[in-house]
LUMVO-529363 format. One record per residue (C-alpha): residue number from 1; x, y, z. Coordinates in pm, 1 decimal. Example, Ala and Ser with C-alpha at 12.3 -4.5 7.8 and 13.67 -1.06 7.14 Angstrom:
2
  loke         x         y         z
     1    1230.0    -450.0     780.0
     2    1367.0    -106.0     714.0
//
This chain:
322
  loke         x         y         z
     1  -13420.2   22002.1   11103.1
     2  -13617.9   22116.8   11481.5
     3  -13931.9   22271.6   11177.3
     4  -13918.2   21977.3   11006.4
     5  -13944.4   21699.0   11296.3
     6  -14185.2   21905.9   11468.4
     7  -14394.3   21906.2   11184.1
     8  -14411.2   22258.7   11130.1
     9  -14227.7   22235.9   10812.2
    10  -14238.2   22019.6   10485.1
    11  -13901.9   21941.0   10284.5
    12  -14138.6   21931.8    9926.7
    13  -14362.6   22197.9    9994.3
    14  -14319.2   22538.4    9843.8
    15  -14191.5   22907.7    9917.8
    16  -14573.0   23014.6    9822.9
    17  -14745.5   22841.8   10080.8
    18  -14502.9   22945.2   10359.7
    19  -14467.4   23282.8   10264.8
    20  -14724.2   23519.0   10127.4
    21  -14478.5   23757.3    9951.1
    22  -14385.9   23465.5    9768.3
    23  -14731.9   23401.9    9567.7
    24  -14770.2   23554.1    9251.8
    25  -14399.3   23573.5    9168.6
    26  -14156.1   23320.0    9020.9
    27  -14047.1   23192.5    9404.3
    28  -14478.6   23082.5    9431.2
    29  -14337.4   22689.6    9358.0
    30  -13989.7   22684.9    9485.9
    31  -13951.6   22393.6    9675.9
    32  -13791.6   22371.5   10033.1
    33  -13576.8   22064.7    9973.4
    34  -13450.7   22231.2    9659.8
    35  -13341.4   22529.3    9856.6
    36  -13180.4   22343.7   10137.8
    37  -12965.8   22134.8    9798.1
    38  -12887.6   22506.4    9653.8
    39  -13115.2   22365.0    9318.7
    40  -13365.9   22592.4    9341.1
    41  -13240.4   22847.7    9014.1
    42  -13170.4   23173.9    9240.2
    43  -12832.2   23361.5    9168.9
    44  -12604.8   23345.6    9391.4
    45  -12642.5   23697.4    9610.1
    46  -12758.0   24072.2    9467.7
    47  -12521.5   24340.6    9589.9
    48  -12788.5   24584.1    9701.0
    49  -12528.5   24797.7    9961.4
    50  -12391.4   24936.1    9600.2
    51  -12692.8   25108.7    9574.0
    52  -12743.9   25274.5    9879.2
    53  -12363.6   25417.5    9816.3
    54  -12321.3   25783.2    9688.0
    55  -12126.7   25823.8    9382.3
    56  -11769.1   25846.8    9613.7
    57  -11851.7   25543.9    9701.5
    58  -11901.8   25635.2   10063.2
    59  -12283.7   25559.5   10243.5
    60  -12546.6   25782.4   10121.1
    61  -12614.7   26051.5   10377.9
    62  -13028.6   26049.1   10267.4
    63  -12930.5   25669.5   10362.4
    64  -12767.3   25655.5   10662.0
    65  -12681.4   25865.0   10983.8
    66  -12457.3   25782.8   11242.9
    67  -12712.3   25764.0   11549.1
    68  -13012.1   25511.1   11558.2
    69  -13371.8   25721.6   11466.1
    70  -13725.4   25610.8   11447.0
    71  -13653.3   25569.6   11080.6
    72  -13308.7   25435.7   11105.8
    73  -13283.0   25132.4   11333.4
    74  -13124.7   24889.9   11154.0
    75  -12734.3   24921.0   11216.6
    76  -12488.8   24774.2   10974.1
    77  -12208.7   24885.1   11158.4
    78  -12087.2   25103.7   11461.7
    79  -12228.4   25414.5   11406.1
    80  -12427.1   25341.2   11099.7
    81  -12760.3   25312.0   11064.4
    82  -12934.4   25255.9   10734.0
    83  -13257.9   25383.5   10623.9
    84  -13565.1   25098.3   10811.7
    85  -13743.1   25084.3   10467.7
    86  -13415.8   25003.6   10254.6
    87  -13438.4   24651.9   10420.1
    88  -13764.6   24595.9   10265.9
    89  -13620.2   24733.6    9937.5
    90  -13328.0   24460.3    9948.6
    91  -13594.5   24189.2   10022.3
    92  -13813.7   24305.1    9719.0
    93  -13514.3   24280.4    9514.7
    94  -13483.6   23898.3    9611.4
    95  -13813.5   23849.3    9511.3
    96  -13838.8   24020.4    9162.6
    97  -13468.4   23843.4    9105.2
    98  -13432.3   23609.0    8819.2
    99  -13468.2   23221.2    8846.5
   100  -13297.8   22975.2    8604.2
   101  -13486.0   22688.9    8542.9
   102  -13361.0   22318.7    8604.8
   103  -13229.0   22130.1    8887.5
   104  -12830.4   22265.1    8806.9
   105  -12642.5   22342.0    9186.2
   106  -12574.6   22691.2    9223.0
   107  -12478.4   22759.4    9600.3
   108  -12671.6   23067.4    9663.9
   109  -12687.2   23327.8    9981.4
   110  -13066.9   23360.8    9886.3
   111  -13139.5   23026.0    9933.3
   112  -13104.4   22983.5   10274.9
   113  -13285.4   23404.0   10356.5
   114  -13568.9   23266.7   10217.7
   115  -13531.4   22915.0   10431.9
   116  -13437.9   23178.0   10757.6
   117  -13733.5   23357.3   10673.2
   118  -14003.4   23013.9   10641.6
   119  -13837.2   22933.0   10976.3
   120  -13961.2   23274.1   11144.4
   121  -14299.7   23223.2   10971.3
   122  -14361.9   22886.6   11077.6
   123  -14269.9   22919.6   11405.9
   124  -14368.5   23274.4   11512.6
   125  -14030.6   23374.2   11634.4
   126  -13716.2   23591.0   11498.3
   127  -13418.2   23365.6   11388.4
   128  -13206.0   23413.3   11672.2
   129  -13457.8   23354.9   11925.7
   130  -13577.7   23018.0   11756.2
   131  -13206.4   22882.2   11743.9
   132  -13179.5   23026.8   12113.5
   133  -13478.0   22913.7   12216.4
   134  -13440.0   22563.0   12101.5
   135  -13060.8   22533.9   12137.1
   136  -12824.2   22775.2   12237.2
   137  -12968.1   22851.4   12574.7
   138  -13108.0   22463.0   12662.5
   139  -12735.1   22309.8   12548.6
   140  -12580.9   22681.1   12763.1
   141  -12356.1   22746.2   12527.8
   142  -12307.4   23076.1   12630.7
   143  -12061.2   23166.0   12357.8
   144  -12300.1   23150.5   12012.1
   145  -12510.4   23444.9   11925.6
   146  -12582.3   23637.5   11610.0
   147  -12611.9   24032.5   11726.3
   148  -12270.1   23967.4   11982.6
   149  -12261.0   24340.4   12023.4
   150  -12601.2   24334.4   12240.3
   151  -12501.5   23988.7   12479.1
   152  -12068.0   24019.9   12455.4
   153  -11807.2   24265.6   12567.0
   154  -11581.4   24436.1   12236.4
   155  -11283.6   24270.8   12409.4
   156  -11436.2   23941.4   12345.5
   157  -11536.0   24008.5   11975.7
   158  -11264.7   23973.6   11734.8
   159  -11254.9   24177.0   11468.5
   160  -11369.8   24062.4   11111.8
   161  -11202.1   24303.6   10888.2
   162  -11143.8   24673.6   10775.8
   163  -11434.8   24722.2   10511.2
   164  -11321.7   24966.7   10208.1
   165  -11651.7   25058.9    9993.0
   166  -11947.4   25034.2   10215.5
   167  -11908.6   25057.8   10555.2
   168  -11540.2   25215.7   10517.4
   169  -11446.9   25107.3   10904.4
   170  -11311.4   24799.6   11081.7
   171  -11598.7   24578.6   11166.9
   172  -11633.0   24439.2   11508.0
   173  -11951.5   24217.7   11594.8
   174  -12111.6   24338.1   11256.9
   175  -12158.9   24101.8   11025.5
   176  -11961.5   24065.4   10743.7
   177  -12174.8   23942.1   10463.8
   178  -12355.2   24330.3   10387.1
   179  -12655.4   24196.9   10262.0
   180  -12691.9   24023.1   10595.2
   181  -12596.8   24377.1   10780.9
   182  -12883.3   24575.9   10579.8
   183  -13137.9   24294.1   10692.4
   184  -13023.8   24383.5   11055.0
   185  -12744.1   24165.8   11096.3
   186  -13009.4   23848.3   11177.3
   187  -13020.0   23643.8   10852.5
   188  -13049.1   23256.7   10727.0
   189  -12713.3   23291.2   10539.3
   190  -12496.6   23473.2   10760.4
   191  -12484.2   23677.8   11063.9
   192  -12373.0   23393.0   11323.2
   193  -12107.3   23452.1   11574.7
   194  -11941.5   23183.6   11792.2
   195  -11638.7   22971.8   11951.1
   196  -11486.1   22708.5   11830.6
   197  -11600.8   22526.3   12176.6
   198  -11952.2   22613.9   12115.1
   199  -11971.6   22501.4   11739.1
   200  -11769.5   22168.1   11837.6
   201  -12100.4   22164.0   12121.2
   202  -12342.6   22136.4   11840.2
   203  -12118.0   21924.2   11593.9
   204  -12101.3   21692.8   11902.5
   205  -12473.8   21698.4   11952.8
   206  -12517.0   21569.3   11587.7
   207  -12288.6   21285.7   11631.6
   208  -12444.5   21142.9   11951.1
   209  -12779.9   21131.3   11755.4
   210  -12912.7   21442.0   11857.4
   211  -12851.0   21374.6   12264.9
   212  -12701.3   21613.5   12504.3
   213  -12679.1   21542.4   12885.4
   214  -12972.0   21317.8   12860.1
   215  -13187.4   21559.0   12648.3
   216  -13282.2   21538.1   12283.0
   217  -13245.9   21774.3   12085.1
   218  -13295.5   21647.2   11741.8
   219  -13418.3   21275.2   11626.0
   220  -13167.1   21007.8   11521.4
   221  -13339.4   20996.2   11187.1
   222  -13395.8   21366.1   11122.8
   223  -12972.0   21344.4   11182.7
   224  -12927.5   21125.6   10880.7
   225  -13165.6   21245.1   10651.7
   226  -13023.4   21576.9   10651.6
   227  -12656.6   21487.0   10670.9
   228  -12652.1   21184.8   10406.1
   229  -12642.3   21258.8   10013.8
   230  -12960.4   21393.7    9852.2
   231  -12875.9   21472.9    9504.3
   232  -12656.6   21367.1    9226.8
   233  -12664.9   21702.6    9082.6
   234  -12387.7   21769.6    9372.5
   235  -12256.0   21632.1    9696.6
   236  -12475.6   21832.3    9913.9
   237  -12689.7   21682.4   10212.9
   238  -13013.9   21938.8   10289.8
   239  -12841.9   22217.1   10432.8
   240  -12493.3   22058.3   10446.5
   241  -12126.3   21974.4   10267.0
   242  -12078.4   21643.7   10217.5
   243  -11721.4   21521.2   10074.6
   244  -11699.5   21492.7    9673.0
   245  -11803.3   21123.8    9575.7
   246  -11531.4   21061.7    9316.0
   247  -11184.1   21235.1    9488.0
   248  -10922.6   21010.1    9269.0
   249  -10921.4   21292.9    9004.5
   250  -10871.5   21549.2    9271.0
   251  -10532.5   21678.5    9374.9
   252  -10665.9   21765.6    9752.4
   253  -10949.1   21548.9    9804.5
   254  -11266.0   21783.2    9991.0
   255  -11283.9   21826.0   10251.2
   256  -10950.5   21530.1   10304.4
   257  -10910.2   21254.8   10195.1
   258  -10970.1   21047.4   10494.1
   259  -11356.4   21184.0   10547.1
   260  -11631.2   20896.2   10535.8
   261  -11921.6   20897.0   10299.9
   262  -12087.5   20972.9   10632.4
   263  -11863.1   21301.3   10679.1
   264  -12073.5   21592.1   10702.3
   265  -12021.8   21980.5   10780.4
   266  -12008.0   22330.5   10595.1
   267  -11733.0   22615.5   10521.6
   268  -11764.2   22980.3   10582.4
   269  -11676.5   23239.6   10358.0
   270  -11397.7   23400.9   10643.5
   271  -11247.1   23125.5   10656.6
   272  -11404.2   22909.1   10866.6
   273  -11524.0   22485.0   10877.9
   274  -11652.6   22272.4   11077.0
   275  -11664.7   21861.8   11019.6
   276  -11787.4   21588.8   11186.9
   277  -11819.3   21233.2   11057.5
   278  -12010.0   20930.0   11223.3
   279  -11742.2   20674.0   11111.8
   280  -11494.6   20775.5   11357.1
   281  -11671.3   21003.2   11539.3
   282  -11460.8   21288.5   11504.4
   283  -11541.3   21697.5   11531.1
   284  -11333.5   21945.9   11319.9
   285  -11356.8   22300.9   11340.5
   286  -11135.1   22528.8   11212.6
   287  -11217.2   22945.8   11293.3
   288  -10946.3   23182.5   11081.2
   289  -11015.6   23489.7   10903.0
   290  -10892.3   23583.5   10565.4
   291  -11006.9   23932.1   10578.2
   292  -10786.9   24068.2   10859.7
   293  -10601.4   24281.0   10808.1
   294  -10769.0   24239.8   10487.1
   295  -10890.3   23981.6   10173.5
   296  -10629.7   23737.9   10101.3
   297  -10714.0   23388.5    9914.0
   298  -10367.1   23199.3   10024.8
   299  -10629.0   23004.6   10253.9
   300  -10844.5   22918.9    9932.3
   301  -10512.5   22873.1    9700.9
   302  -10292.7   22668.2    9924.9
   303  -10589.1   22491.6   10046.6
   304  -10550.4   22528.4   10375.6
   305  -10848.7   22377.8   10584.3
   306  -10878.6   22070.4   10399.9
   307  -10454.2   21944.9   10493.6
   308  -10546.2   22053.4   10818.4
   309  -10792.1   21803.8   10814.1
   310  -10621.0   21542.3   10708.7
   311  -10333.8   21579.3   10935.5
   312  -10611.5   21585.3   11172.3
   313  -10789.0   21243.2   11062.7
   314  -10391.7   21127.7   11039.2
   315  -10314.7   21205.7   11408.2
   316  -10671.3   21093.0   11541.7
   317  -10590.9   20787.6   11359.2
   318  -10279.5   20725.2   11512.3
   319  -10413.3   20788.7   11879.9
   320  -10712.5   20518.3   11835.1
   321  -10454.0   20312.8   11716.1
   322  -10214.2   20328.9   12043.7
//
C-alpha cells in the first residue's frame, strides 16, 4: 500500500520489470495485483529445508554448523547456521518452479516473497527496515519486529514450538515458516513477530483512514482499494481476507457471521487473526499457537477464532447498544 501510493509501485505491472531475475523465466509477466489476489499460478510453497537434511533426517553437517562463519551467516535457529549460498539455491528454486495458467486462487507463500522482494527493490531498503522505517518506529510501537532475537530479551519471546525434522530444537524468536528461516528469517510471507497491542496499533491505523496522532500514514483511498473485494475468483482484497460473500450455506460463517462486507483482516498459520471492519469500527486480534507443545488442528476443527469473533461482534454489540 506505502509502494503503491508513493508511486514507486504499480498494481498491473509485472514481476519482470521489477525484478531482473525474473526476465527470461515464466514469472517475466506475472502481474503484481495478481500476486497480492493469490491468482498468479505459483504452488503453494517448495519444501527446500528437506533437502539440505542428511538422510537421518537431521541438518546436513556440509550444511550447517553451529557457530555463525563467513560462509554461514544466515541462522535458522539458535545455534544453526545454514550454508550463505543455500539461500540463493531456495530462491532459484522459486524461480524455475512451475506456474499453472489461469486466474484460479491458490493462496501461495511465494506470492507474497516475490511481492517482499519488489518492495526491497523498489525502495532500496531490506523488508524490515522499510516497514520500520515507514511504520513501526514513526507509530513507536516498540513491540513489532521480524529478527526479535537482535531488538528483545528471550524472556519476552514466547516460544513457537519444538521442531522435529529440521531444526530438531524448540524455537524461540526463529521463525517458524523454514523457508522463511533459510532466507534469514526476513521474508514477505512470514517472519513477523509482535503483540497483540501493537497489531491492534496498525489495525487501528487502517480504520481511522490511515491517521495516527495527527500523522498519515496511508491515504483514505489507498485504505479501500486494498481492503474492498477485487476478484470473484475468491473473497480476497489485494493482500487481505475478506469474509465469504455467500455464508447461508456455511455452518460457521468466515470469519463470523456478524462481519460487514467492509470486514477486512488475515489469519496466520500458528494460529493467529486479526479483523477490523469499518461498519462498526471494531479491531479483533486473536494471538494463540497451535504448535506448542506441538501441532494440533482442534483450533482449525472446532473453529475456534471465528466463534470468538462472533461472541466478540455479540458483546460489542450489546455495549453500543447500552
Amino acid at each position: 500500500m506505502k509502494a503503491y501510493e508513493s508511486g514507486i509501485l504499480e498494481l498491473t505491472q509485472t514481476l519482470g520489470h521489477y525484478l531482473p531475475e525474473c526476465r527470461g523465466t515464466n514469472k517475466e509477466n506475472l502481474q503484481i495485483d495478481k500476486l497480492l489476489l493469490h491468482e498468479a499460478g505459483l504452488i503453494p510453497y517448495i519444501p527446500y529445508y528437506k533437502e539440505t537434511l542428511s538422510a537421518n533426517g537431521m541438518p546436513d553437517p556440509e550444511k550447517y554448523v553451529d557457530q555463525p562463519e563467513d560462509s554461514f551467516s544466515v541462522r535458522v535457529a539458535g545455534k544453526l547456521f545454514i550454508r550463505n549460498e543455500l539461500r540463493d539455491t531456495f530462491y532459484q528454486r522459486i524461480l524455475q518452479s512451475a506456474i499453472k495458467p489461469g486466474n484460479s486462487y491458490v493462496y501461495s507463500d511465494l506470492d507474497f516473497i516475490f511481492l517482499g522482494k519488489v518492495i526491497e527493490k523498489v525502495s532500496g531498503m531490506k523488508l524490515n527496515e522499510y516497514m520500520a522505517t515507514h511504520f513501526y518506529n514513526p507509530m513507536r510501537l516498540d513491540d513489532i519486529a521480524f529478527l526479535p532475537n537482535n531488538r528483545f530479551t528471550a524472556e519476552r519471546i514466547v516460544a513457537s514450538t519444538y521442531e522435529k525434522g529440521f531444526r530438531n530444537q524448540l524455537l524461540k524468536g526463529d521463525v517458524h515458516d523454514p523457508g522463511a528461516a533459510i532466507m534469514g528469517g526476513v521474508s514477505g510471507h512470514a517472519g513477523l513477530f509482535g503483540s497483540a497491542a501493537a497489531i491492534a496499533a496498525l489495525m487501528q491505523m487502517l480504520l481511522d483512514t490511515g491517521v495516527v496522532n495527527g500523522n498519515q500514514y496511508l491515504q483514505k483511498n489507498t485504505i479501500q482499494l486494498f481492503t474492498s473485494y477485487q476478484s470473484w475468483n475468491s473473497r480476497r482484497g489485494y493482500g487481505f481476507d475478506k469474509p465469504e460473500r455467500v455464508t447461508a450455506d456455511k455452518k460457521v460463517p468466515y470469519p463470523a457471521a456478524s462481519a460487514s462486507p467492509s470486514c477486512f483482516g488475515h489469519t496466520g498459520f500458528t494460529g493467529t487473526a486479526a479483523w477490523a471492519d469499518p461498519a462498526t469500527q471494531l479491531v479483533f486480534v486473536f494471538l494463540s499457537n497451535r504448535l506448542m507443545p506441538e501441532d494440533n488442528d482442534a483450533l482449525l476443527k472446532k473453529n475456534i477464532r471465528q466463534k470468538i469473533l462472533q461472541a466478540v461482534y455479540e458483546g460489542f454489540s450489546d455495549a453500543t447498544v447500552e
